[in-house]
Structures are given as structure tokens and as C-alpha cells.
C-alpha positions, 0 to 999 in steps of 0.5 A: 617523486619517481620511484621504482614502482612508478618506472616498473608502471610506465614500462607495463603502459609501454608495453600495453600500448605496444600490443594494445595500440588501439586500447585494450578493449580492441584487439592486440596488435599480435592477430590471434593473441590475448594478453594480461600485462602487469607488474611483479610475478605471477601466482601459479594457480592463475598463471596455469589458468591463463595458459590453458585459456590461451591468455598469454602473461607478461610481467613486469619485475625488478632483477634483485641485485641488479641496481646501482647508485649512478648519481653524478651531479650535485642535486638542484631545485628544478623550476617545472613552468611558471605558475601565475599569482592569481593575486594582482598589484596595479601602481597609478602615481603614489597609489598601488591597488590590489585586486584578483584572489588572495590565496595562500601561497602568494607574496605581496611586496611594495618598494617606495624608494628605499623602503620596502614592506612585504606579506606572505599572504595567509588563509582569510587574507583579501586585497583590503587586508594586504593593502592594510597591512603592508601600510603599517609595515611601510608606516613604521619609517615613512607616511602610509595610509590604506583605504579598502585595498588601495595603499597610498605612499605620499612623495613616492618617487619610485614605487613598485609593487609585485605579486608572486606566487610560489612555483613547482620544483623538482629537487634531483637528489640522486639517480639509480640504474635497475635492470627489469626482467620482462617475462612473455609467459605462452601456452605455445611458442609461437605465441610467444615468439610474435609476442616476445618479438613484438615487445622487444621491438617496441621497447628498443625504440624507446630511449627515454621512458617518460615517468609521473613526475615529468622526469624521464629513464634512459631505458636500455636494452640488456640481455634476452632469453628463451626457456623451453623446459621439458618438465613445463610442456604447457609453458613457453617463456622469454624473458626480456631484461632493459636497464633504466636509469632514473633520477630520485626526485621531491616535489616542492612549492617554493616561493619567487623572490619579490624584493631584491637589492644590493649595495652601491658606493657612490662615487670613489670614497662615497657612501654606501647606498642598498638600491632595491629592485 
């Protein structure tokens, strides 16, 4: 799931290949500047160090006060790609044959006719024991046999076998919008301008900020400043605030459907018919 860590990470990552395009054991892209990016505030004692070894620090905090429940839409289960079943199901005449690897995870669904029997595959399940399986679920209303993993459904007409497996989904269950504060802390202001102005330029070109779990943040710009305080004479700081709106999400596997149907009536006052497909 997204979290306002992972948002606070990826703008940190942003920022470092803004200034470190080449990598960080390469020089930074501001000529004659060392920097240490992170997240949260800095520690007094380290930061006076820094400053007196011309090592420029650029935190990476949330603004307290400054978030807001901007959640719009009902939440949905989002499918992330298709995952294929590693088990395999091959119909020949009345005969279905599985094969491949029985993992966990997997439905295993055979329809003959009007019938139809299904397995959610369990640890220590193979081809042979699916095939047996569902030969006594389809047994118990039509003939069925099973031999190592071919099932054989004599007089099948119609005969469809599948495999699914359970695919990733993203359920959206709200989104929030938190202003960030992104501080340049300089031991001289020249420093800090090229870097302030170095980081700035980067981020306003982002307008989505690409999070772990393939979900993205509107990223915005909102407000910048520079304190030059008498009484710190050693330190030069701009702060940077960018808003980003992003969505709260739960990661699951949820299964395919591998048997539907529905109810037809035949003709004007007919019966009634399921059709399963």
C-alpha cells in the first residue's frame, strides 16, 4: 500500500536523481556541491557538522496540519496486469488432461453440459489429484471416471475445461493530499541558491510522482522561502513546500471467475434453462 512514508521516499529519490542524475558515487550536477538527502529533520550536532564540512542537507518532512481527506469516488478493486496459471487443462473429445504445476492459488473448473464441478487447488495437489477430484464432483449427477490426470465425462457434448489463477488488485480506499516542507540547509548562500534552485526546477517538471505500489501523486508546487537569520551566520536555508495528492491503497489476490451462467426461458411460456459458460 502507499503510505506517506513511501511519498516522502519517492520525493527524497526524486530529488537525489536530480542532483545525482549520474548516481551518487558521481559528482552532483550543482559544480562544486556535496549533498546528503533524507527524510525527517536534521539532528543539530550532525547538521552544525555538515555545515562546517561544506556537506549541503536536504530534508524531506511532512507540514503538520497540512493534510486533507480529498477521497472523491467509491473504492474499487483495480486489476494490476494478468498473471498466467501455471496449471494447464487440455480438452480432446470427452477427455480433459491437466498438466503443468498445481500451485496454490489456482481454480481448476470442468463444465459438461449442464454440469459443472470446480477445485481451488491446496498445497500437495498435482494433475492426477485434480483430475480425481473433480471426477467425483461431476459423478455424483453423471458418469465420470479418472485415470492418473485425464478425466473422462462419457456423452459430453459440450465440454469445457479452465484454469485460473488469482490475479493482483489494488483497492483505492481513499486519497489524502499532504503538503511536504523540502529544506536546502548551506553553509554559504550561494550554495544554497544553485541548490534550492536546482531542486525546484526538477520537481515543478514532475506532475506525477510514481509510488511503490504502481500508484502515482499529483505532485504540486505551493509556496517557497528563504531564511537568512543573523544569530545563524554558518547556516543558509530555503525551504521548498510541494503538495501531493495520493491514494491509500490494499494490495490483494483475488481469484478469476472460472464458471459462470445464467437463466434463459425457452420460447414464450417455456421452461426455464441455466446455460453455463
Amino acid at each position: 500500500m502507499a503510505d506517506q512514508s513511501d511519498v516522502e521516499a519517492a520525493l527524497v529519490g526524486a530529488i537525489g536523481g536530480a542532483l545525482y542524475p549520474n548516481g551518487l558515487a558521481a559528482a552532483c550536477a550543482v559544480p562544486g556541491a556535496v549533498c546528503r538527502i533524507y527524510r525527517g529533520w536534521p539532528v543539530p550536532a550532525a547538521l552544525d557538522a555538515d555545515l562546517a564540512a561544506s556537506t549541503t542537507n536536504i530534508s524531506v518532512a511532512p507540514v503538520a496540519g497540512e493534510e486533507h481527506n480529498t477521497t472523491r469516488w467509491p473504492d474499487a478493486w483495480i486489476p494490476q496486469g494478468q498473471t498466467a496459471p501455471t496449471l494447464k487443462a487440455t480438452v480432446s473429445g470427452d477427455t480433459v488432461t491437466f498438466g503443468g504445476s498445481a500451485r496454490p492459488g489456482q481454480v481448476a473448473a470442468v463444465i459438461a453440459d449442464t454440469t459443472w464441478a470446480a477445485r481451488r487447488l491446496q498445497p500437495g495437489d498435482t494433475p492426477a489429484s485434480i483430475a480425481a477430484v473433480l471426477a467425483v464432483s461431476l459423478g455424483a449427477v453423471r458418469a465420470a471416471s479418472a485415470s492418473g490426470a485425464t478425466l473422462t465425462v462419457p456423452g459430453a457434448i459440450k465440454l469445457v475445461a479452465r484454469a485460473e489463477m488469482d490475479q493482483p488488485t489494488l483497492r483505492l480506499s481513499r486519497r489524502q493530499r499532504q503538503a511536504f516542507r523540502i529544506t536546502v540547509w548551506c553553509g554559504d548562500p550561494a550554495t544554497r541558491d544553485s541548490v534550492g534552485s536546482a531542486i525546484d526546477s526538477a520537481l515543478s517538471g514532475i506532475d506525477f510522482l510514481g509510488l511503490p505500489d504502481t500508484t502515482s501523486g499529483r505532485l504540486r508546487y505551493l509556496a517557497s522561502a528563504v531564511s537568512d537569520r543573523w544569530e545563524d551566520a554558518a547556516l543558509y536555508r530555503r525551504e521548498l513546500t510541494y503538495s501531493v495528492e495520493f491514494p491509500t491503497t490494499i494490495a490483494a489476490n483475488l481469484p478469476r471467475m472460472a464458471v459462470g451462467g445464467f437463466t434463459a426461458t425457452l420460447g414464450e411460456g417455456g421452461s426455464s434453462e441455466t446455460l453455463l459458460s
